[in-house]
N, C-alpha and C positions, 0 to 999 in steps of 0.2 A: 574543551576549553579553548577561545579564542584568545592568543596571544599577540596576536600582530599588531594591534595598537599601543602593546606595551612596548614591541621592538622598534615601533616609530618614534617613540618616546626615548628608545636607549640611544638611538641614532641619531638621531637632536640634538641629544646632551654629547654623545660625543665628538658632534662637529664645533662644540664648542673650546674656547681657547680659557684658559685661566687666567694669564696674562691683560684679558679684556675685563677681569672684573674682581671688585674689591675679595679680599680674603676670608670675609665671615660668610659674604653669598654664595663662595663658591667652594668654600668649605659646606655650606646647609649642602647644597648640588651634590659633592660628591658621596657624600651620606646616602640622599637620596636615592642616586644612579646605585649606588652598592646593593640598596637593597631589590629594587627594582631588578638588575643581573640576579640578584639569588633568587627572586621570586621565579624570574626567568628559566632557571637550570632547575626549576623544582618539579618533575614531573607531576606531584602529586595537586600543585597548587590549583587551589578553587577557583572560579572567576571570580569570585567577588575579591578573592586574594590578588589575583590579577589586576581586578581594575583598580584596588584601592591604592597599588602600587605606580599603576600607571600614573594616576591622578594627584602624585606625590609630589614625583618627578617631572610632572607637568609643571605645579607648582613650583617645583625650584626651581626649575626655569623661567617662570614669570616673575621670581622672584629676586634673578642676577641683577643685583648694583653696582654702583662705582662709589669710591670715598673722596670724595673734595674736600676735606677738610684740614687737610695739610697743605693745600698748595691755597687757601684761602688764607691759610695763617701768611703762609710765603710771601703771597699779595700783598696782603695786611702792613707786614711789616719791611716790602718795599717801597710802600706807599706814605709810611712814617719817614720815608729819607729827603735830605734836602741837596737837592743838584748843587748849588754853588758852595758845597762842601768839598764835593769831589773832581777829579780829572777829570776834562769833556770825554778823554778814549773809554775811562771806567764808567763813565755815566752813561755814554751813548750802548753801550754793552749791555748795561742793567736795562735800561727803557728797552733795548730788543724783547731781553730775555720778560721780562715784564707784558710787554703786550703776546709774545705768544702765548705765555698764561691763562691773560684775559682774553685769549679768543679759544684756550682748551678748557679754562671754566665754564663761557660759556656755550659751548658744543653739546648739547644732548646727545650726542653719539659718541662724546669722545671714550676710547678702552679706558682701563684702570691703568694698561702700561704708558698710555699715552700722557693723564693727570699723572702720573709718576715720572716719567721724566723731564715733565717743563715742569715738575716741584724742585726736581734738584740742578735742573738748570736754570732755576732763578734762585735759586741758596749759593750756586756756585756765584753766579755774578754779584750779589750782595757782600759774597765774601774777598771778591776781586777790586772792590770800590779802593780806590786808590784816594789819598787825601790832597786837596790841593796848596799842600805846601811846599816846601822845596825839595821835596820826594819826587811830586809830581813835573818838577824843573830838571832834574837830575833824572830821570826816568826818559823824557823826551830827548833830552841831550846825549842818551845811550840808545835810542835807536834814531836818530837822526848821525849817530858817529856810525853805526851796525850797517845803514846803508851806502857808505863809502865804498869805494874800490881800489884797493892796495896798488894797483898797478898803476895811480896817477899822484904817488907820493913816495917822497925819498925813503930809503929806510930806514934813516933812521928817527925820521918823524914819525914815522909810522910804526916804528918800535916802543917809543914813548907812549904813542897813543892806543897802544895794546896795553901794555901796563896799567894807564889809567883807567882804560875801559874793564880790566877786571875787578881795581880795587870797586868802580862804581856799582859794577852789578855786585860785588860781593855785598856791600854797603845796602843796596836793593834788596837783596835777597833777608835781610836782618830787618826789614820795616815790619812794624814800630818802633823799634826795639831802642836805638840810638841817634836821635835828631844828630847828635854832635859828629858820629860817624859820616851822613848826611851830607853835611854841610863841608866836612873835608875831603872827602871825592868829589865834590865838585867844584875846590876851587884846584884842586889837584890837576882836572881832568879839565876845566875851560881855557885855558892857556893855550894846551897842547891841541887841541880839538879850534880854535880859533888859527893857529898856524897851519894847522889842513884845510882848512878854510881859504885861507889865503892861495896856499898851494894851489888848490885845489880850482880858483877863479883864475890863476897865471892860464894853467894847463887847459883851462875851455879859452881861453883866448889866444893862446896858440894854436890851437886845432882850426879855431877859426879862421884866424890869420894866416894859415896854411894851407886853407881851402879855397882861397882866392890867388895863390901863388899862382896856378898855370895861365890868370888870365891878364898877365904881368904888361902885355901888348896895349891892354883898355886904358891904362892910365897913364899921365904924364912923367917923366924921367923923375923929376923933381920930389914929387911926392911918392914914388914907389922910392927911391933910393934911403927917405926917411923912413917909410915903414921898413924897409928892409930892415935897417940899423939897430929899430925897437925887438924886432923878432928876433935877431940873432941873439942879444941883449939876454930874452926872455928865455932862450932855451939854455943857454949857459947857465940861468940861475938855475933851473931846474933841475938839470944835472949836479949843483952845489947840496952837499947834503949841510952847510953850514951856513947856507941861506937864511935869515930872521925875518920873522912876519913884515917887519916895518919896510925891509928891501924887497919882498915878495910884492907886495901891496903896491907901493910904488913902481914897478916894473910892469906890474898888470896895470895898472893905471894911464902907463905912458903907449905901452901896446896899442891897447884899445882907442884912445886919442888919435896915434900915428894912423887906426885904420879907418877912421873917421876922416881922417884930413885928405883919403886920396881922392884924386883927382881923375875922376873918369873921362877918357879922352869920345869927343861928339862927333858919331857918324849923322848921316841921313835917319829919318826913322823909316819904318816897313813902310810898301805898299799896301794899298787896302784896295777894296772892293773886289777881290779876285774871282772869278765867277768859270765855271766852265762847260762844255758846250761840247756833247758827245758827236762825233761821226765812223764814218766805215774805219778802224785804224788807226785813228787820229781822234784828237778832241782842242777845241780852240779855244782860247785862253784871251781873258781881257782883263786889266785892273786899272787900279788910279796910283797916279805917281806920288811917291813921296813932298808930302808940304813942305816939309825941311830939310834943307842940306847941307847945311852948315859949310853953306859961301862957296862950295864946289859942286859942279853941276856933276848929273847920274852919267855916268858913263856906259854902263849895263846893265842886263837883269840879269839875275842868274835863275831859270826854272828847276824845281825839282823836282819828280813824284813817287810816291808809294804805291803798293800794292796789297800792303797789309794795314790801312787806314793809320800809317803814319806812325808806326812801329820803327820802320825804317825806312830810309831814303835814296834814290837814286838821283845825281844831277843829269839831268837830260842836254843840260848845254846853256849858252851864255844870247842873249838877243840883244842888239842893240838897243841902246837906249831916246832914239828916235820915239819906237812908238811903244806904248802898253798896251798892245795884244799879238799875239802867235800862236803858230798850229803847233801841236807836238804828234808828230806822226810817228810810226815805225810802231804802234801800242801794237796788243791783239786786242779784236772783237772778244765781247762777252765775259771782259777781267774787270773788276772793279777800280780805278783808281780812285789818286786825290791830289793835290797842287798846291805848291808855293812859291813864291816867288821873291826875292832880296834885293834890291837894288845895290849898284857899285860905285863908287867916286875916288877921289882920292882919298879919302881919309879909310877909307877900307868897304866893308861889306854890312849893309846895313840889317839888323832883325830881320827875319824872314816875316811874310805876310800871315795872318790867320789861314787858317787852312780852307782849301776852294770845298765848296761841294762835291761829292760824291757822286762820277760818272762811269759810265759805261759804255764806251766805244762798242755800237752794232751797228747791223744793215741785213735787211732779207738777203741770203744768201741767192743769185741767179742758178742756171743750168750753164753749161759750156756753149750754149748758145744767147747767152747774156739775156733770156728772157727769164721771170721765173718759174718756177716746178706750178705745174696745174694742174693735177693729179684729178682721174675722177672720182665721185666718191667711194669709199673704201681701197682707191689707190696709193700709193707710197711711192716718194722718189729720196734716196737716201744719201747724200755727197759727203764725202770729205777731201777737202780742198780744192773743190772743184769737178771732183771724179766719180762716178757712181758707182756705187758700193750694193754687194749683195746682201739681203737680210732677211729673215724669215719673218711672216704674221702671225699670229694667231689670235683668234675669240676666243678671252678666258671669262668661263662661267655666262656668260651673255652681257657681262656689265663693262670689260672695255679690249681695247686690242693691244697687244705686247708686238712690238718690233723689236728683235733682237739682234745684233752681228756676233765679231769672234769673241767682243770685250766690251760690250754694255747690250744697254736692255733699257726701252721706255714705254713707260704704259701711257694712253690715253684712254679719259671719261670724258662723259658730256653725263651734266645732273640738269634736274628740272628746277623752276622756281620750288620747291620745297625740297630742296640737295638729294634729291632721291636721284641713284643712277638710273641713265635712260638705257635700254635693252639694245644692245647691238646683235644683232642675228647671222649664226655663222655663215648663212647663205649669203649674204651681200659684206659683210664685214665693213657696212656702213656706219660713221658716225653720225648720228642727227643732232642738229642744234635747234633748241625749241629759241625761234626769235622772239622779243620781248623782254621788259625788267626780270633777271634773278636769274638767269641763264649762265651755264660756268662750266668750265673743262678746269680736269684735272689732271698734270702734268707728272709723273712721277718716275726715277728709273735709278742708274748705274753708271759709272764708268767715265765721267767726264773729269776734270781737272778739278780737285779740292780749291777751295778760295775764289772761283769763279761763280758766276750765272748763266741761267739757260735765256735765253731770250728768245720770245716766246711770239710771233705775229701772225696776223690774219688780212689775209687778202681773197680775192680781187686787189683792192684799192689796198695797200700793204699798209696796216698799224698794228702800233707797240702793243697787244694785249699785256704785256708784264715781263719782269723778270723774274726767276726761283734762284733761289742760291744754292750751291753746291756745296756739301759739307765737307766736316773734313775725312770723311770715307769714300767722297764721291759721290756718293748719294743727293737726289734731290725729292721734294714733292710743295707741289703748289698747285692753287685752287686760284682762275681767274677769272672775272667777269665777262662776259661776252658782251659786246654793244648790242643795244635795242633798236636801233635804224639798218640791220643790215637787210638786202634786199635775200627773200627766197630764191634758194636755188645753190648752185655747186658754188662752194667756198675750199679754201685752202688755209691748214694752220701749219707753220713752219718753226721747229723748234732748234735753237743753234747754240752752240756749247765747244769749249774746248777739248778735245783728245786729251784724256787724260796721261801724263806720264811725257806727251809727246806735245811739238808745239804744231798744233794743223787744228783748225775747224770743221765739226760735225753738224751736218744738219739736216733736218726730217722733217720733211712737207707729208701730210698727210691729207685726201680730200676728203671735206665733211661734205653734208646736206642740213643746210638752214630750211626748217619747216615753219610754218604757223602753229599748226596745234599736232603733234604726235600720231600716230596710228597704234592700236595694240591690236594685240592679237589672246585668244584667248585657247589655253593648252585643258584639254578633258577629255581625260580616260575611264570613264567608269568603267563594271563588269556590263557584259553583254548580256546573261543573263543570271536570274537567281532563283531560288525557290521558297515560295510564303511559306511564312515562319520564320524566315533570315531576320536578326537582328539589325539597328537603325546603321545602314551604311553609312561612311562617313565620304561627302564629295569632294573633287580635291581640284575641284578646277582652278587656275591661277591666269593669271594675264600679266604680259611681259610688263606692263606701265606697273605689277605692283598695287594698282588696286584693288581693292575687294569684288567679287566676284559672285553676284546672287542668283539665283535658281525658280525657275516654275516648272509646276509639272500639268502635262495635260493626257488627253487617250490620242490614239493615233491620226483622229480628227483636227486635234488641235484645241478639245472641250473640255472642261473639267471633267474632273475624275476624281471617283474617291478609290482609288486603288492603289494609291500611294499620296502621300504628304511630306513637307519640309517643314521640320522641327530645328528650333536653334539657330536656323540661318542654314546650315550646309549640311544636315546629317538626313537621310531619306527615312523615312517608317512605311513599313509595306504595309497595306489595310489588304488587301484580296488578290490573288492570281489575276493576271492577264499582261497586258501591252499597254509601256507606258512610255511618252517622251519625255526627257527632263532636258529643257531647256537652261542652260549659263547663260549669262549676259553679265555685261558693264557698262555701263552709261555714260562713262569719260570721266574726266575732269579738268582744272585747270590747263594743263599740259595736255591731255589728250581727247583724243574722238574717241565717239562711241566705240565700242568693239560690235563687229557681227555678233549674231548668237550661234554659238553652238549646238547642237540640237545631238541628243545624242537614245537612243531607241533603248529599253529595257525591258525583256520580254522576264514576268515572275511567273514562273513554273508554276503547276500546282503539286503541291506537297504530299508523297505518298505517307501510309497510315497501315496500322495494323493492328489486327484482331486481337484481344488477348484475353483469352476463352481459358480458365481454370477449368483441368478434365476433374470430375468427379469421383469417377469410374465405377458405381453404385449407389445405386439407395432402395432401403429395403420397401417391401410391398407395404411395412404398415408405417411408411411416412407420409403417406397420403400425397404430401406436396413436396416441391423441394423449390429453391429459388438459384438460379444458374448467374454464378460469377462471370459475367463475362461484360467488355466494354473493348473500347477503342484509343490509338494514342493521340486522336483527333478529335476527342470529346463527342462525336458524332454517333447515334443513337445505330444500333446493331439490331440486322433482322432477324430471327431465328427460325427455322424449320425443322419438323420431324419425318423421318420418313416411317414410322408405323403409329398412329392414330391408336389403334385396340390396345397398345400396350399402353403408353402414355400421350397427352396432347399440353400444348403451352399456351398461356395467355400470357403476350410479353416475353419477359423471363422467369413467368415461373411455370414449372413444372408439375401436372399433374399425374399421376401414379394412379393405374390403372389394374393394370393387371403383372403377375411375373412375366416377362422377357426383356428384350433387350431390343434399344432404338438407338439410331444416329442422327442426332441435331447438328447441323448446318447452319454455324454464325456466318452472317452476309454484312457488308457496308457499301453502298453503291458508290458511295465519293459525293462533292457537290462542286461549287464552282473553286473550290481554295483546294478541294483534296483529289487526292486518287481513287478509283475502287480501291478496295484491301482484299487481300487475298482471301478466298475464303476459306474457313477453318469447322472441323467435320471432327465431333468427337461423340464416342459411343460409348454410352452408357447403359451399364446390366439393373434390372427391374427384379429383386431375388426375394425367394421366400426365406422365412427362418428356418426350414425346416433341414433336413440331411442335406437332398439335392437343392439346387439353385434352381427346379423348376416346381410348377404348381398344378396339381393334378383338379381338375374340376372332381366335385361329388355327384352330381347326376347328370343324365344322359336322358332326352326324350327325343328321340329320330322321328314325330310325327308330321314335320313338314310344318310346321309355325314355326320356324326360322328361327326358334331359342334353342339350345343346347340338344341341337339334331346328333353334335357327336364329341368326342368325348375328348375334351379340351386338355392341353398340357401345356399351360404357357408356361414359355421361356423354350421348349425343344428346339425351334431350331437355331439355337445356338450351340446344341453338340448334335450336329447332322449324323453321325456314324454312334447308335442308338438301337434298342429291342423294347419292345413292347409285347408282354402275354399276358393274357387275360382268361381264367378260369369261374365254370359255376359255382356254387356249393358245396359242387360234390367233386370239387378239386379237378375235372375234368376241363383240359384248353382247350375253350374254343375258338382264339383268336392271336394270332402273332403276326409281328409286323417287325421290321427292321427299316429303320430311317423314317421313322413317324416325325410329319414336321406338322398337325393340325390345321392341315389346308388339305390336304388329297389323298395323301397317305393316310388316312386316320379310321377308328372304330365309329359304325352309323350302328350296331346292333346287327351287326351281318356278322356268320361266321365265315373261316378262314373258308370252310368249304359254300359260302355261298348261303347259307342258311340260315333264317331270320329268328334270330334267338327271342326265348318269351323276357317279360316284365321280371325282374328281380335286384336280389343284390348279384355281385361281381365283384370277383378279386384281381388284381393287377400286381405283377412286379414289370417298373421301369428301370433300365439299364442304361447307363451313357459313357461315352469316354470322355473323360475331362482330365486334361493335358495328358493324353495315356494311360491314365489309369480308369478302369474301368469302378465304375459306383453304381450301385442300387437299391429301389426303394419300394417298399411292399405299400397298398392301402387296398381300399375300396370303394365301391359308386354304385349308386340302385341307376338301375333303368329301368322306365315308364314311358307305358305309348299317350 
């Protein structure tokens, strides 16, 4: 009995959840499953007991529901309600709970637990609808009092308006129950709740009012001395716990007025236009002077700049106010700044300007001979502060070079117009630049000053390829354009950065090679040689450009050949032994020249092979034929030979039966152009009678010189060479004995032992032989006739 499609059935149902479906469907289900399990554990059960169980619990599973019809009632009759009955909070709450109903109504997937809980979260909200009459005034009045904060009111206002706040929520907590309870929490509770109010607008005008204290210098004597008088005024009150709303209200009133009236005292405004202008250390500075000055001329500027985009500020110093522009020197190279500038008069120091642009004090760093590093290509000249510095190279992987010292580390790429890296080769430790649109190096490393830039040029003729920013581990990587007009031939990129930790400048000239189009080269190792029958080698030739890399095969000539083929693009299939080239090639592309071809020789063996000759080890004189199991592991046809004809002879493979003895056949396979010879294999087979001995005595003998049975046959003897033969008349008298009778020389012709030519008769014979040591023998007879 097959069960397995009832146990896919029990495992179905019990991946199932209850929770996802009404109570009557998954009540039928569990029914179902029960019995289905007992059909399960019933050894004895039929299949048709089986399948009708399967097919139960199929059904109850096609048959799981969900019940909508409680949370329709729900809908129903929140859609009987009328909004301008209720509190907008209680309404807006309902309309939630409302539409996500109407979106688990209509969900065809939704669980049964899922219709179950947006039924009783839209019964809770219906039940929540608050009415809009003076519950709903009283109601907002206690949580507009609940988000107060005690610590900006007296206490003993704030005593009273606890008291209040519980009769109201207690009053709350009784709705429906007594409008009139209602209605006296809240004249209870707005008195006291309006003088916090009061409070409560002093204390934000104080705070304000006291926010503009430290800037007491901006405004005129006159008007600060009257704010003054309202503030002091206003925090006395506050500390009064016996303050009354109408003196609270009045003193905020007067406050807020007082801070209206002051009178801000008029410098110059900012400068504008501020603009700046990187060089070696320094960066210059230009703007436009102040349009107003309020009737006294600028006396100065005062510069200021950042280093963290205006985070914070250093003043660099004061310029006369002559002219609006100056250098500010003494920066380092490769730091980010930014600039502002204020102008001065008498009236004091005016706004500072909009913030300048974002520059970067650099310059190609020279040698100590003021000239710069011209490194040839894959050379390196590595300075800091001027001084040359040891560092080690290396080729990593073939795609760029690391120059490392005691405490960083920077790698360089060069990518092709399709960002593919270009192969740097560890022989030359060359960088190439392919000239032309889309050409780009990639700057990447360690160890330079966080908050800075590498700044990055290219010479001969010295320009800004970019700056990379330095994070804040030190770390950088940036990818930069190469210009398309440079001319072929030795070029220099020079990367310059600050020492990290220390204040000195770092810089690394490296020399590249600007090409036209790339060189590649193409890497292919196959094996040297194999042996037919080898399954499809897989080629693995690659070329440093990264492009694909195709194959022909020809014979040593250079001609086709069917001795091998390319399947799939790279995988080789041997057809026949001999000598084959297979040719790689690449033909270039955007970025690169052709590749030479590779040519590379594969000599396929021919495949040795082997006999496999089932021995027989007999077959009896009355099977007439026999058919010889044998074949090769190279499917190639097998020769056979015998070496005795009179006993047995073969056509093919099969075997004719002749006479009793024994022959050895000689399976042969010469080999052809794919195989080896096979070794040859030589098995000997016994040719037996049924009778005692395994050999066959002939019945007559005629010695008259017609070349038929001249003598007296015994096939199969010489196979036990150590052997007796006697032969007696009638009259029991021997006339003939022999030892080692093999019927070829040794044999009876009708001569006796003495010489004497016996007449025509019958003849008795006993044949003796040893076979494996033991000695056997066999009595018969034979007429002879001349």
């Amino acid at each position: 009995v097959d069960k397995s499609a009832l146990q896919d059935a029990i495992d179905d149902a019990n991946d199932l959840t209850e929770n996802d479906w009404s109570p009557a469907s998954w009540s039928a289900l569990e029914s179902a499953l029960s019995d289905a399990q007992d059909v399960f554990a019933d050894a004895t059960a039929t299949q048709s007991e089986v399948d009708a169980a399967e097919q139960a619990l199929r059904d109850a599973i096609d048959n799981l529901a969900v019940d909508k019809s409680a949370l329709q009632d729900a809908i129903d009759d929140a859609n009987d309600l009328t909004e301008n009955d209720w509190t907008s909070v209680s309404w807006s709450a309902l309309e939630v709970a409302l539409d996500d109903a109407q979106d688990v109504f209509a969900d065809a997937n939704a669980t049964q637990s899922e219709i179950d809980t947006a039924e009783e979260a839209l019964r809770e909200a219906i039940a929540n609808l608050m009415s809009s009459d003076v519950g709903s005034v009283l109601q907002t009045l206690v949580n507009l009092i609940n988000e107060l904060n005690e610590d900006d009111y007296t206490s003993g206002s704030w005593g009273d308006m606890l008291e209040a706040l519980v009769n109201a929520q207690a009053a709350l907590s009784a709705m429906p129950q007594v409008q009139s309870d209602l209605e006296a929490a809240l004249d209870l509770l707005e008195p006291t709740y309006q003088a916090l109010v009061y409070i409560g607008n002093l204390r934000a005008a104080v705070k304000s009012a006291t926010a503009i204290e430290p800037f007491e210098a901006e405004y005129t004597v006159a008007s600060w001395t009257a704010f003054e008088v309202e503030l002091q005024m206003a925090r006395e009150l506050l500390a009064d716990p016996r303050a009354t709303p109408e003196l609270v209200e009045q003193v905020t009133v007067s406050l807020i007025d007082a801070q209206a009236k002051l009178i801000r005292i008029q410098h110059s405004n900012a400068p504008t236009g501020l603009h700046a202008e990187p060089g070696d250390k320094e960066v210059a500075l230009t703007w436009i002077a102040p349009t107003e000055t309020e009737g006294s001329g600028i006396t100065s500027y005062e510069i200021q700049y950042s280093i963290d985009n205006g985070v914070t500020w250093e003043t660099f110093g004061n310029v006369p106010s002559s002219t609006t522009q100056t250098v500010v020197g003494g920066l380092e190279n490769n730091r980010p700044y930014v600039f502002r500038v204020a102008a001065i008069n008498e009236s004091g120091t005016s706004p500072y300007s909009n913030i300048s642009n974002l520059v970067i004090p650099t310059v190609p760093m020279p040698e100590d001979t003021g000239e710069l590093p011209q490194p040839p290509p894959g050379g390196t000249v590595v300075m800091e502060d001027g001084k040359i510095m040891e560092i080690s190279l290396t080729v990593v992987e073939n795609q760029y070079i690391r120059l490392s010292g005691q405490d960083f580390y920077m790698d360089l790429y060069s990518l092709n117009v399709n960002g593919q890296y270009i192969t740097i080769w560890d022989i030359d430790a060359v960088i190439r630049i392919l000239r032309g649109d889309g050409g780009q190096v990639q700057i990447k490393g360690h160890g330079f000053e966080p908050g800075t830039v590498i700044s990055v040029y290219l010479f001969s003729t010295p320009q800004l390829l970019g700056q990379i920013p330095v994070d804040e581990n030190g770390d950088f990587d940036g990818t930069l354009e190469i210009p398309n007009n440079l001319e072929v031939g030795n070029h220099t990129i020079q990367a310059n950065g600050i020492v990290r930790g220390v204040t000195g400048e770092r810089s690394v000239s490296v020399g590249v090679l600007v090409v036209d189009y790339l060189d590649q080269q193409i890497t292919f190792e196959p094996q040297e040689e194999v042996v037919y029958g080898t399954t499809d080698i897989v080629l693995d030739a690659t070329s440093n450009s990264g492009l694909p890399v195709s194959y022909r095969i020809t014979d040593e000539q250079g001609n086709e050949t069917q001795l091998a083929r390319i399947v799939d693009g790279n995988r080789l299939r041997i057809e026949g032994a001999g000598t084959v080239r297979i040719i790689a090639s690449q033909e270039g592309g955007e970025s690169y020249n052709p590749a030479a071809d590779v040519v590379r020789t594969l000599v396929i063996k021919r495949a040795t092979q082997q006999i496999q000759f089932v021995d027989p080890g007999s077959f009896k004189l009355s099977d007439g034929q026999a058919i010889l199991n044998v074949s090769t592991t190279s499917g190639l046809p097998v020769q056979l030979k015998i070496d005795d004809q009179n006993v047995a002879r073969l056509e093919g493979n099969v075997l004719h039966i002749l006479r009793v003895g024994t022959v050895v056949v000689t399976a042969e396979q010469p080999g052809n152009d794919n195989y080896l010879p096979a070794d040859p294999v030589l098995v000997t087979i016994d040719i037996v009678d049924e009778g005692y001995l395994p050999l066959r005595v002939h019945k007559a003998v005629s010695p008259n010189g017609d070349g038929i049975n001249e003598f007296l046959m015994i096939e199969g003897i010489n196979k036990y060479p150590e052997n007796r033969v006697t032969i007696f008349n009638k009259n029991g008298v021997i006339v003939f004995e022999n030892q080692g009778y093999d019927s070829v020389e040794r044999v009876f012709r009708g001569i006796s032992s003495q010489g004497a030519r016996l007449p025509a008769g019958t003849y008795y014979y006993i044949l003796e032989i040893k076979d494996n040591g033991v000695w056997k023998n066999e009595k018969g007879f034979f007429v002879m006739r001349y």
